[in-house]
C-alpha positions as CSV (number, residue, x, y, z in Angstrom):
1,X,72.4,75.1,122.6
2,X,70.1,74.7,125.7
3,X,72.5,75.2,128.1
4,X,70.8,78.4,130.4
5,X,72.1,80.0,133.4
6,X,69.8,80.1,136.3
7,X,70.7,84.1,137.3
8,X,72.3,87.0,135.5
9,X,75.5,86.8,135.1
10,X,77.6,90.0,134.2
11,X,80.0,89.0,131.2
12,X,82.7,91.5,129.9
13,X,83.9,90.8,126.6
14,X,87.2,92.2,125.1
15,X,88.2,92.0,121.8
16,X,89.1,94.0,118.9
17,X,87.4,92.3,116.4
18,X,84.0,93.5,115.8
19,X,82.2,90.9,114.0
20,X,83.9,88.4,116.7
21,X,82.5,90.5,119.7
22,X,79.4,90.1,117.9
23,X,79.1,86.9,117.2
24,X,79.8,86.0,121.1
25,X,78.2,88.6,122.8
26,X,75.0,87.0,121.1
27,X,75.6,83.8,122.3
28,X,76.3,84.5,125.6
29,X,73.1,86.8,126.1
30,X,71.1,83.4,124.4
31,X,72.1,81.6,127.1
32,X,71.1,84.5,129.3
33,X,74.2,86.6,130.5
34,X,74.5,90.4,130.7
35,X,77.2,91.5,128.3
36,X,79.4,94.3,128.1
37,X,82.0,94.3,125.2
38,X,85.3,96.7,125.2
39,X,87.2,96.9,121.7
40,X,90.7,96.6,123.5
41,X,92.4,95.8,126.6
42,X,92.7,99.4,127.5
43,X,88.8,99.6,127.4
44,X,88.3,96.4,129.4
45,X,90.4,97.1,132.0
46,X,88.6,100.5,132.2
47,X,84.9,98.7,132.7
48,X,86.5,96.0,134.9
49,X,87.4,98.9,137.4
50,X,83.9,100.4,137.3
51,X,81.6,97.4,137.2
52,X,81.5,94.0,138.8
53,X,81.8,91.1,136.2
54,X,81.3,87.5,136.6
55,X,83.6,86.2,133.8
56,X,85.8,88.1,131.4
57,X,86.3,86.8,128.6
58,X,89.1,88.4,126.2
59,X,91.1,88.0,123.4
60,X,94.9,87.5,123.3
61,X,96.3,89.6,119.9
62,X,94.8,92.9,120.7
63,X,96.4,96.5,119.8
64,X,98.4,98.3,122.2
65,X,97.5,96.1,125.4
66,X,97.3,92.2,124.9
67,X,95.2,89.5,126.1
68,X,97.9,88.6,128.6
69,X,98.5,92.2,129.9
70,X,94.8,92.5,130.3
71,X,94.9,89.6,132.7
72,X,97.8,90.6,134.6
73,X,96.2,94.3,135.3
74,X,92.9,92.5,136.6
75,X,94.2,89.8,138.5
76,X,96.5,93.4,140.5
77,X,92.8,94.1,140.7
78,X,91.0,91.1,141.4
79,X,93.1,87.7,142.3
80,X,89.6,85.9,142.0
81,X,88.5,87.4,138.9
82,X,87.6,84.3,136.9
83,X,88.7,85.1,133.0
84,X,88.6,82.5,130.3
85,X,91.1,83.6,127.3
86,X,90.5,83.2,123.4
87,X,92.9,82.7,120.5
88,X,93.4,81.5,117.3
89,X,97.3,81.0,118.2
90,X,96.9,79.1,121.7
91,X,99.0,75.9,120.1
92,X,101.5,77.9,118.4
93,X,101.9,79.9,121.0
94,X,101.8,77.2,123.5
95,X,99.3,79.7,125.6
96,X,98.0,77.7,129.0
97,X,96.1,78.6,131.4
98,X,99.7,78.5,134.0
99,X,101.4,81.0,131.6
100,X,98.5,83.4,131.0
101,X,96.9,83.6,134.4
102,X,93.4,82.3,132.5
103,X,90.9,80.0,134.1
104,X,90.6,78.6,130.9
105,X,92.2,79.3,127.5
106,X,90.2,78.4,124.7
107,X,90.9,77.9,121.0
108,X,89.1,80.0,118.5
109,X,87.5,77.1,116.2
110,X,84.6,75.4,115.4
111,X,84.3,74.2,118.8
112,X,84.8,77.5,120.3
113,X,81.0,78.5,120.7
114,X,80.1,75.1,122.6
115,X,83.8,75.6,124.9
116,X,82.8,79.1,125.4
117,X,79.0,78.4,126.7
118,X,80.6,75.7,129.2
119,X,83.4,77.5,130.8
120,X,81.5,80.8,131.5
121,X,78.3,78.2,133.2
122,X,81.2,76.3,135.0
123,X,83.0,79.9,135.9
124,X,79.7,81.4,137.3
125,X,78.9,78.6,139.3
126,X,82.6,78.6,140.8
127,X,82.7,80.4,144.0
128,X,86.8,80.8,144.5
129,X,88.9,80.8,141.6
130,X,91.6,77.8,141.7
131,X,95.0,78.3,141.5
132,X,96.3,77.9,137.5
133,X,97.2,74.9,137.2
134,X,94.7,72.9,139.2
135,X,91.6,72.5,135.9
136,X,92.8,69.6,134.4
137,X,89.5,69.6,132.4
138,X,90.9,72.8,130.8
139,X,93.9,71.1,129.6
140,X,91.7,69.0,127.4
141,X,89.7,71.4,126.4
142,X,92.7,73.1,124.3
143,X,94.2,69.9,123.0
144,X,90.7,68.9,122.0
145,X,90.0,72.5,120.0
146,X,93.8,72.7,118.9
147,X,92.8,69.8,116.6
């Protein structure tokens, strides 16, 4: 992927799943992002009150504080956070970004890496967040990975 992002963006990156926080965190610093990983929600939200993040990125199955929780504390904290949600259960679950409060909810899959590198580039180049709703784009971007 040659997809690089002009500055340093701050990243956090929340999820339980060692190998998976892996994995991503060296993928986004490839494409040249700072990144910060928490191992649950609890720790996320911890770091998102102490540091200033571009994009969070986090996962929805977590223990003890979800995905969704996660994004309901930080949008109390930061309406314009800009936070792009991962799951392996987003059809199933039927998880959008109006019912999560994501920017963009993306499917884990074989897809996810190249989904993942464009929505933190488009979310760091957004100046205000949009209302959910209003990313069309990011409607297709979970029917495309839910296949």
């Amino acid at each position: 992927m040659n997809i690089l992002i002009s500055s340093t963006p701050n990243i956090l990156l929340v999820d339980d799943n060692r190998d998976g926080l892996l994995v991503r965190r060296s993928l986004l610093e490839e494409i040249g992002c700072c990144v910060q990983i928490a191992t649950n929600g609890e720790e996320g939200l911890k770091l998102f009150e102490t540091a200033k993040f571009d994009v969070v990125v986090t996962d929805y199955r977590m223990p003890r504080m979800d995905g969704g929780e996660l994004i309901q504390r930080i949008r109390a904290l930061d309406p314009n956070a800009r936070i792009i949600l991962l799951s392996g259960f987003v059809e199933p679950m039927g998880l959008t970004e109006e019912n999560t409060g994501a920017d963009a909810v993306i499917s884990k899959s074989a897809n996810e890496p190249a989904h993942l590198v464009r929505w933190v580039k488009r979310l760091v180049n957004r100046t205000l967040r949009k209302p959910p709703g209003s990313h069309k784009a990011s409607k297709a971007v979970v029917k495309a990975t839910a296949r």
